[in-house]
Backbone bond lengths (Angstrom), bond angles and torsions (degrees), N, CA, C in turn:
res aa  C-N    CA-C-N  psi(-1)  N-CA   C-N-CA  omega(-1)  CA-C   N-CA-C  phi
1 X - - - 1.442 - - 1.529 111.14 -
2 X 1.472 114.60 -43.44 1.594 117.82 173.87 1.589 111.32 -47.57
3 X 1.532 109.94 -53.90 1.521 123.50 179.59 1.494 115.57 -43.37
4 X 1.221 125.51 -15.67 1.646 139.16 -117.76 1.374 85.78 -127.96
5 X 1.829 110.53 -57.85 1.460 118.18 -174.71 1.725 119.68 -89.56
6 X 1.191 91.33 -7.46 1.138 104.30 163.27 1.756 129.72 -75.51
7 X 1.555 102.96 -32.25 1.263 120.31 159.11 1.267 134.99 -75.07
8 X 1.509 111.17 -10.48 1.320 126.41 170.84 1.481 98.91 -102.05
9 X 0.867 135.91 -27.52 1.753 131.42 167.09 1.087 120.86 -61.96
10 X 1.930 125.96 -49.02 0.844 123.88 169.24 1.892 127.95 -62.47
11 X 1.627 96.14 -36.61 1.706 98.39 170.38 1.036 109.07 -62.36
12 X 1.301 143.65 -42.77 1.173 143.50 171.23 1.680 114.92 -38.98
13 X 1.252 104.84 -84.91 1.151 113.76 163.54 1.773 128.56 -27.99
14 X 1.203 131.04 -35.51 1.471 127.55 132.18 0.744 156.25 -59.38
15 X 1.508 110.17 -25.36 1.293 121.53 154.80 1.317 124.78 -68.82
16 X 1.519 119.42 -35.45 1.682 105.18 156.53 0.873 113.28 -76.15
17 X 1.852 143.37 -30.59 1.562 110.52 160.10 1.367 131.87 -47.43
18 X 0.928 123.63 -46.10 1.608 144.28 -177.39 2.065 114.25 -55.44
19 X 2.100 86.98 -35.07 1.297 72.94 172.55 1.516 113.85 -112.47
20 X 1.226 107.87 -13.78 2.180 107.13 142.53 1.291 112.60 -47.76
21 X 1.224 134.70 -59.85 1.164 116.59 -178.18 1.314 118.73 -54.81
22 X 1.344 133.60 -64.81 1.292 143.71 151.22 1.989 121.18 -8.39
23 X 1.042 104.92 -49.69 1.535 122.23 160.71 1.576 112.15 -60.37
24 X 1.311 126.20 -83.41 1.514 124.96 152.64 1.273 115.05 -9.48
25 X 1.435 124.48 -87.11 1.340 122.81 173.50 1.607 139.73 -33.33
26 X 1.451 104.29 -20.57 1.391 113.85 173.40 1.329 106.62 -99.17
27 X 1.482 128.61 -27.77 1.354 119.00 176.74 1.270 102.63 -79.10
28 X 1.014 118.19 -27.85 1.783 92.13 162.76 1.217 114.92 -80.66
29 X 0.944 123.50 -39.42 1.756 102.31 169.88 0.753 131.40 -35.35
30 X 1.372 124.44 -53.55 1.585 148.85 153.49 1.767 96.89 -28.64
31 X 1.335 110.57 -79.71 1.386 111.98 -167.22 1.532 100.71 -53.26
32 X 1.222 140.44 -19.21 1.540 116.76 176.45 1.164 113.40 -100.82
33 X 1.399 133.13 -34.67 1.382 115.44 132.77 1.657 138.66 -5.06
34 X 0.895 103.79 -62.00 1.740 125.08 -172.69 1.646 90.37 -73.91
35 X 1.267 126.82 -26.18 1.378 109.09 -163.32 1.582 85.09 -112.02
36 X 1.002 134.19 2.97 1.853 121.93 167.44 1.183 101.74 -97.31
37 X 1.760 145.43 -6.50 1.111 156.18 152.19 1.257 119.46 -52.19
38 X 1.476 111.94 -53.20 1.113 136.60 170.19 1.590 136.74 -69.22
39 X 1.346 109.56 -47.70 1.463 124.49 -174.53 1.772 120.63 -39.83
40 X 1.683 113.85 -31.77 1.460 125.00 -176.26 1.633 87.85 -75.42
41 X 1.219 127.62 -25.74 1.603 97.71 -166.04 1.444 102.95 -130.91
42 X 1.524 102.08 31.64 1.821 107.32 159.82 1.562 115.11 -63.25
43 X 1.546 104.72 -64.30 1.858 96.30 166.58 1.488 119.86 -25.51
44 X 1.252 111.53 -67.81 1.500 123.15 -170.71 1.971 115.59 -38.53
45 X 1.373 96.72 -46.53 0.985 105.67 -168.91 1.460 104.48 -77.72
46 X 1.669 114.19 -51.68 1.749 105.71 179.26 1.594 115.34 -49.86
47 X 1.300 107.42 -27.87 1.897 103.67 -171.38 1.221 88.27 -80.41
48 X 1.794 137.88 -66.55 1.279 90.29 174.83 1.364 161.64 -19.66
49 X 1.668 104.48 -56.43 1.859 120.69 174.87 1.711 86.18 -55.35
50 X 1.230 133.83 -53.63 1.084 97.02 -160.76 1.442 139.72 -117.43
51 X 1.891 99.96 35.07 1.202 112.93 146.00 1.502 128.21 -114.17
52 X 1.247 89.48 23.80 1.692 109.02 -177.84 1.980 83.16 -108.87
53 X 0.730 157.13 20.27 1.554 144.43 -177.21 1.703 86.29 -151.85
54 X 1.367 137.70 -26.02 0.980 121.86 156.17 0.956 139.26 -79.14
55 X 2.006 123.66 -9.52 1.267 129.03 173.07 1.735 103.72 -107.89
56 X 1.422 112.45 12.78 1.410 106.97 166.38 1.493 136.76 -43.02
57 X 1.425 95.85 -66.92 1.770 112.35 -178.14 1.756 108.52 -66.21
58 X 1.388 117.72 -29.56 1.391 123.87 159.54 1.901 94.25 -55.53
59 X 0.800 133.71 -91.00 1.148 138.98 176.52 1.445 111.47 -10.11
60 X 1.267 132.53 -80.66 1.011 151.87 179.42 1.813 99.51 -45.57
61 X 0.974 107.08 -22.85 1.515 99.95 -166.41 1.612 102.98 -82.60
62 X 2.049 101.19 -60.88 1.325 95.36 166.43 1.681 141.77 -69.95
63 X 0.799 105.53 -2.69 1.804 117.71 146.67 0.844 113.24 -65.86
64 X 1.682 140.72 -51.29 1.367 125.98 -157.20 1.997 99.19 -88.40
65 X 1.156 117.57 -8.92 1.349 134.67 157.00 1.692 132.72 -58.94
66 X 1.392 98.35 -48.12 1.260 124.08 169.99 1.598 114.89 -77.32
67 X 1.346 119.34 -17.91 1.139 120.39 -167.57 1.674 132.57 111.89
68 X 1.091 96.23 -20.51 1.406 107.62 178.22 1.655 96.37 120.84
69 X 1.081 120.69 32.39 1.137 128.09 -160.50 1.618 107.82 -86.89
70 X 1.466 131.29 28.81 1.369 130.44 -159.47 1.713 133.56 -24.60
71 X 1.594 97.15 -52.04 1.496 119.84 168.12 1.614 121.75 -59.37
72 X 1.721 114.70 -33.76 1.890 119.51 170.54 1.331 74.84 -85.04
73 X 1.460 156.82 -64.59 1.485 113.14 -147.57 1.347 115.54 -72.12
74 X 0.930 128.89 -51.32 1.489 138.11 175.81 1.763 121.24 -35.17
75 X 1.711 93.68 -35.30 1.711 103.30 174.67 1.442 99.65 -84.86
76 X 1.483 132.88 -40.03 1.236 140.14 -174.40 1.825 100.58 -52.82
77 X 1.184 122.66 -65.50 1.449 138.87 175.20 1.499 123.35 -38.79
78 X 1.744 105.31 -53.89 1.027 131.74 153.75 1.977 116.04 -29.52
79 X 1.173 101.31 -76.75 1.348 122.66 -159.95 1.774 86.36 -54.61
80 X 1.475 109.51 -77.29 1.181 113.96 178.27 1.542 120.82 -27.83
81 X 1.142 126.85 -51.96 1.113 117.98 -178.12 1.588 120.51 -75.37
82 X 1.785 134.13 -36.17 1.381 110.84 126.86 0.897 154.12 -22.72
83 X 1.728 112.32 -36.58 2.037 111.22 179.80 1.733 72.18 -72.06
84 X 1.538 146.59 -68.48 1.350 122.75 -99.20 2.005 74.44 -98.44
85 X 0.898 133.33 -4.88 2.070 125.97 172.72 1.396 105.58 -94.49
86 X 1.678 125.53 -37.23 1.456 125.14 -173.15 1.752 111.66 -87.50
87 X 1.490 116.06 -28.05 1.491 118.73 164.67 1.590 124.61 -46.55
88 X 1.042 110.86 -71.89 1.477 118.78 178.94 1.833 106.33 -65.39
89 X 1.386 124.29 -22.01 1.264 114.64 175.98 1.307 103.47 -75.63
90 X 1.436 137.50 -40.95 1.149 125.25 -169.53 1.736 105.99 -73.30
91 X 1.426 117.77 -48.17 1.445 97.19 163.08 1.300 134.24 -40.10
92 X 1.282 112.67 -41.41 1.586 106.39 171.62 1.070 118.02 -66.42
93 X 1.128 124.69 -37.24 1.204 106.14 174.31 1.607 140.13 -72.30
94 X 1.508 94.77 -25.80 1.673 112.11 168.03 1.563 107.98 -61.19
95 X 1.576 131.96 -33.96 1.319 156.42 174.57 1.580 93.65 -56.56
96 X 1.379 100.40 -65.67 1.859 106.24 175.39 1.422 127.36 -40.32
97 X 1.285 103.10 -55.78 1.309 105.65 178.65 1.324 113.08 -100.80
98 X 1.483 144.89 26.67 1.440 135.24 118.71 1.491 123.71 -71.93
99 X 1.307 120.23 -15.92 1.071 116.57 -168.40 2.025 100.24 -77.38
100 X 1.293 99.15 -54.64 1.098 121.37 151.44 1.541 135.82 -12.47
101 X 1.364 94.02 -82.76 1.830 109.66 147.71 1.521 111.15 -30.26
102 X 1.106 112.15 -73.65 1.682 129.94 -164.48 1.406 97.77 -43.22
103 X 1.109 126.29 -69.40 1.338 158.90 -174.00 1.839 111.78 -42.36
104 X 0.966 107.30 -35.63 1.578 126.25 -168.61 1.060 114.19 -84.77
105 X 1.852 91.75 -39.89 1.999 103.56 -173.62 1.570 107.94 -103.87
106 X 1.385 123.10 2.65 1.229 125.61 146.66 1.071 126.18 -89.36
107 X 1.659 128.30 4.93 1.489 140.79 -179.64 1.870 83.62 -95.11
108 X 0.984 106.17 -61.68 1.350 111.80 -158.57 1.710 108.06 -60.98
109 X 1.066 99.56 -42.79 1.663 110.53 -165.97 2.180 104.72 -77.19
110 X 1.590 90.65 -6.37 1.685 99.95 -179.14 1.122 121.54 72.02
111 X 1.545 124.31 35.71 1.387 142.79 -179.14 1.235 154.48 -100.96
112 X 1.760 81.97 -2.51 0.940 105.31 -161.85 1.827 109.69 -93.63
113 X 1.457 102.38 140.68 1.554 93.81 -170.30 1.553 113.78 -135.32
114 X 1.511 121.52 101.80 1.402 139.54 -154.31 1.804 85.17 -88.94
115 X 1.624 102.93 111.51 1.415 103.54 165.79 1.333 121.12 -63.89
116 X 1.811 121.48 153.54 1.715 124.47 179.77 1.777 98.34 -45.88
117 X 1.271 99.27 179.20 1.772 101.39 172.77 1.687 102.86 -114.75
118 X 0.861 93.97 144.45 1.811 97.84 -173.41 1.619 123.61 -52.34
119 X 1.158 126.47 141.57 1.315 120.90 -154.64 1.308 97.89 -64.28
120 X 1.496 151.90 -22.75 1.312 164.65 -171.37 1.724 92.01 -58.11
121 X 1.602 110.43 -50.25 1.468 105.94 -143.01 2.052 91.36 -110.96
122 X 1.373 107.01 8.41 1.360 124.57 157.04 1.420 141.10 -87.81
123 X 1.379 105.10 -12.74 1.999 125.19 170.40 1.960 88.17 -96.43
């Protein structure tokens, strides 16, 4: 009879390992999952942290300027840092599409004149 309960202790006993283990194993799945979800916009996020901890004390400064004003500095900072990424993109692109332009109406107009290639890049 000891042998008996002993065999029911031990099944027991594997079966919550088996289904701990089983539990474990899916949260990591889960967890590597979540990190192949993730992985394209790990960069993104570290340059954030660390121009968000580098534009802090700037921060802190113009708030303590403003008054304690956290929310105008933060939009103030904000804004600024759009004109200074969306400025130069829109030039390029205005740059883009004249170059472009130019290019189209000298295709068209038959003007276009592709110099020889250098005798170097001719052997």
């Amino acid at each position: 009879m000891e042998s008996n309960e002993k065999q029911i202790d031990n099944e027991a006993f594997y079966n919550r390992a088996i289904s701990a283990s089983l539990r474990v194993a899916f949260v990591a799945f889960l967890f590597f999952l979540s990190y192949l979800i993730i992985k394209p916009f790990l960069l993104m996020v570290v340059w954030g942290i660390i121009i968000a901890v580098g534009i802090y004390p700037l921060f802190q400064k113009l708030s303590s300027l403003l008054g304690k004003k956290d929310k105008l500095a933060a939009t103030i900072i904000t804004l600024t840092a759009l004109a200074i990424i969306i400025a130069p993109s829109i030039l390029m692109l205005e740059s883009t599409i004249d170059s472009v332009q130019n290019g189209s109406a000298e295709y068209e107009a038959g003007t276009i004149v592709i110099p020889p290639a250098p005798a170097e890049v001719a052997k």
